[in-house]
N, C-alpha and C positions, 0 to 999 in steps of 0.2 A: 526363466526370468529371475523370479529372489529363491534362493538354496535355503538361506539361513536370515530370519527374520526376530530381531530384538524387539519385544514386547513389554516394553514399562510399565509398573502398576505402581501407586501409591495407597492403594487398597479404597481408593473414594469412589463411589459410586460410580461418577464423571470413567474412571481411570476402568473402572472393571466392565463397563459397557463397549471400551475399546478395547480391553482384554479378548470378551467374547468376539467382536468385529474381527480381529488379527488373527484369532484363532480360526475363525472362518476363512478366511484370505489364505491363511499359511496353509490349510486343508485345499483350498481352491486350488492355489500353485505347487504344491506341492512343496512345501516347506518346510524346515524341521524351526523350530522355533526357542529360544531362552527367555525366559518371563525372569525379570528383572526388580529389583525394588535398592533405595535407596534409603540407609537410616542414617540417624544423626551419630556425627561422630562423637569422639569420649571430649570429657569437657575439664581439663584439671580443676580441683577442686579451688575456691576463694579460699580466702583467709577465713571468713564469715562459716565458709562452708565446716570445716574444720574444726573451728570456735564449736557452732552448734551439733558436730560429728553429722554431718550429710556428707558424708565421702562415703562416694563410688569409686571402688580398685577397679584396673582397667581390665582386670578379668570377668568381674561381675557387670562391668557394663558391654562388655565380648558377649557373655551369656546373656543378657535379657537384648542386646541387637540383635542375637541370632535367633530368638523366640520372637521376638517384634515380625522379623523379616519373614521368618517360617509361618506366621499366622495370616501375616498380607500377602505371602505368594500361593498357601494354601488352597484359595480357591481356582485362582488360574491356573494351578498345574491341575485339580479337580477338572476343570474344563476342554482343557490340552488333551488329558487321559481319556476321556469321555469320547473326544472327538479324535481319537486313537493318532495322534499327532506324536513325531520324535519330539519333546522335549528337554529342555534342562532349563533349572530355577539358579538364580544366580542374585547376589545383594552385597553391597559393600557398604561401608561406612564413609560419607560424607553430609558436608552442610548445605551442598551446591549438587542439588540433585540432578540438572540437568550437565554439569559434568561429568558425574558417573555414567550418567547415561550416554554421552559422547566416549566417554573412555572404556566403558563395557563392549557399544559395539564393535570398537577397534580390536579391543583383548579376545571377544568370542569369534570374530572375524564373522562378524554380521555382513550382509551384503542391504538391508532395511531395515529403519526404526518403526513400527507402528505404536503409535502412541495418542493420545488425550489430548484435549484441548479443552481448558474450561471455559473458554470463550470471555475469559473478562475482559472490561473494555473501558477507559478512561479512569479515573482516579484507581479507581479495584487494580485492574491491571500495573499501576502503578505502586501501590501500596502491596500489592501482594507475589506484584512480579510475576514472570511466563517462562515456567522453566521450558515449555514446546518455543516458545520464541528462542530462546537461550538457543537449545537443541536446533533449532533450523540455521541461527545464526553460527556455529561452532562446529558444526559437524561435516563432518564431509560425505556421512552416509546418506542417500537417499533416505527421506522420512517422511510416512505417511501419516496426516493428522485427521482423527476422529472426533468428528462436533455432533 
């Protein structure tokens, strides 16, 4: 059935209860799996920024993305390893995390997304947006959502 199964996390509670879900699934079919995260990209600095010396070089902000990402994937490869699953962790840099997440599964040549759903619903939803809705509207991969 699914070979190779993308695993998003955002490190929130909601995201790592579907972490353990897909990690159970990927064991169930036989899966090998990439647990995924997305961070924010680099942000040139303002004028203001500069003024007050808050500049971030875009190597030190490479280095605290890659500690950010290494500390949210941290426990679902913990999980993965546990449940003696083939894994790999993977995170990129954007602001539209449900893009990366379309564009991961393409790159790792995923054949399933399992992923989160926080289930928000009227103005929340609106205000805070649905990057699993994003993801189902954008993707071409099969994706499974965990509530």
């Amino acid at each position: 059935m699914y070979k190779h199964i993308l695993i998003p996390t955002d490190g929130s509670e909601v995201a790592e209860k579907a972490v353990s879900a897909g990690i159970d699934f990927a064991r169930e079919v036989g899966a090998r799996v990439t647990l995924f995260t997305a961070v924010p990209e680099y942000v040139p600095p303002s004028e203001t920024d500069v003024m007050a010396r808050r500049v971030v070089s875009i190597a030190d902000h490479a280095r605290e993305s890659e500690k950010l990402a290494n500390g949210i994937l941290a426990g679902a490869a913990g999980k993965a390893q546990a449940a003696r699953l083939e894994f790999a962790t993977a995170h990129s840099e954007s602001n539209q995390p449900w893009q990366a997440i379309v564009d991961a599964a393409k790159r790792y040549n995923c054949d399933a997304i399992f992923m989160a759903s926080h289930g928000r619903k009227g103005l929340a939803a609106v205000w805070h947006g649905s990057q699993t809705r994003e993801v189902l509207t954008h993707s071409d991969v099969p994706t499974l959502v965990y509530r």
